[in-house]
C-alpha positions in Angstrom: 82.7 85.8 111.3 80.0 87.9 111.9 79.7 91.4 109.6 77.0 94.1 109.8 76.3 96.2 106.6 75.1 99.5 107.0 73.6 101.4 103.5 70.3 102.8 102.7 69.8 101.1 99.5 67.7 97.6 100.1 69.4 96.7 96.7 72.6 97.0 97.4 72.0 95.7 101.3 71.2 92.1 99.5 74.2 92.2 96.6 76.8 93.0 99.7 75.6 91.0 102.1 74.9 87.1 99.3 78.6 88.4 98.1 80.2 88.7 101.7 78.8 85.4 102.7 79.9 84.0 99.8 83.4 85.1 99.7 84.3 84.7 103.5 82.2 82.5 104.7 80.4 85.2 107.1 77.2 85.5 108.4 75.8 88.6 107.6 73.1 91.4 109.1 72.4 94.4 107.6 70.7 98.3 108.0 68.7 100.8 106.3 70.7 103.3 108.8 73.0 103.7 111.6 70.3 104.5 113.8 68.8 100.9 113.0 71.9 99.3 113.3 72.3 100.5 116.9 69.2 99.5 118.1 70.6 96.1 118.3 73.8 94.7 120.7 77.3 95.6 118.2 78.2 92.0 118.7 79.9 92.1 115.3 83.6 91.7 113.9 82.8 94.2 111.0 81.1 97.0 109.9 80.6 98.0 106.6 79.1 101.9 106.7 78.4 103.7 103.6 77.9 107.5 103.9 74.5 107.9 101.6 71.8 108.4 104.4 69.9 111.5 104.0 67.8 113.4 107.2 69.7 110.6 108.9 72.7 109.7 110.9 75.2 110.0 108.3 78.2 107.1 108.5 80.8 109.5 110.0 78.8 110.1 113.0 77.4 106.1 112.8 81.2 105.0 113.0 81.9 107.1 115.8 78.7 105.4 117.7 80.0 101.8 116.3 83.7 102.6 118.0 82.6 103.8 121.4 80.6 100.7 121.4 82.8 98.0 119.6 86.6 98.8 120.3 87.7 95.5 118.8 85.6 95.9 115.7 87.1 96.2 111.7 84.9 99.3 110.9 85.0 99.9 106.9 83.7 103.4 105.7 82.5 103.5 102.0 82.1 106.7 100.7 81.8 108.0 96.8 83.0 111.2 98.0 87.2 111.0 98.4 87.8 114.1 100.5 85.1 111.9 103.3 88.4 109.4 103.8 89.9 111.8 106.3 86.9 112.0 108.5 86.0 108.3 108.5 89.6 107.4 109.6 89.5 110.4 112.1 85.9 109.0 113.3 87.5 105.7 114.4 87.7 103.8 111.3 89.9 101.3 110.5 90.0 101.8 106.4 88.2 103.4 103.8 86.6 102.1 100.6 86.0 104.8 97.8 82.8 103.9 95.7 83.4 103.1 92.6 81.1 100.8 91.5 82.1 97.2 92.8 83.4 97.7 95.9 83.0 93.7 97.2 86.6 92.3 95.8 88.3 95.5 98.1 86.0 94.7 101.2 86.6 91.4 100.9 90.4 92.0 100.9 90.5 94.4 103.6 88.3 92.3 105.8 90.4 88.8 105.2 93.4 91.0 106.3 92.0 92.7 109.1 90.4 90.0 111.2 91.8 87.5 112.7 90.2 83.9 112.1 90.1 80.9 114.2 92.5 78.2 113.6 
């Protein structure tokens, strides 16, 4: 499983991405920005896009890109803002994670669900 992580903080980048491959197993790229991200082919099975990017591509618009360009993706918004769920769902993402703190036991739980492994 390949996942792409998506948040301006270089801190946080690292904690997601050692925790992700830890839990599932997944090998793991990740962004400063959207705009970063999509330099690169969107050969991923799952974004992870936070909304905390300022003078930037917010993760709204990012998800949209990540959509027209991955169809088959599991695209996760993240957002410490609750009234953002309706737009990241309406942009073309699968689920929503509300920030509240430690987010990685929920992402890992939506992401076991939501993609499909190989036997």
């Amino acid at each position: 499983m390949n996942i792409c992580i998506i948040h301006s903080k270089h801190v946080a980048r690292e904690v997601l991405a050692r925790a992700l491959t830890r839990e599932l197993g997944a090998e793991v790229a990740h962004f400063a920005s959207c705009e970063s991200a999509l330099l690169y082919p969107l050969d991923y099975d799952v974004f992870v896009v936070y909304n905390n990017f300022r003078r930037k591509m917010n993760g709204i618009r990012g998800v949209e890109e990540i959509r027209a360009r991955n169809s088959d993706a599991l695209v996760i918004g993240v957002s410490s803002t609750p009234g953002l769920r309706k737009r990241f769902l309406s942009a073309g993402a699968s689920a929503f994670v509300l920030r509240a703190g430690n987010e990685i036991e929920e992402l890992v739980g939506i992401i076991q669900k939501g993609v499909k492994r190989d036997a």
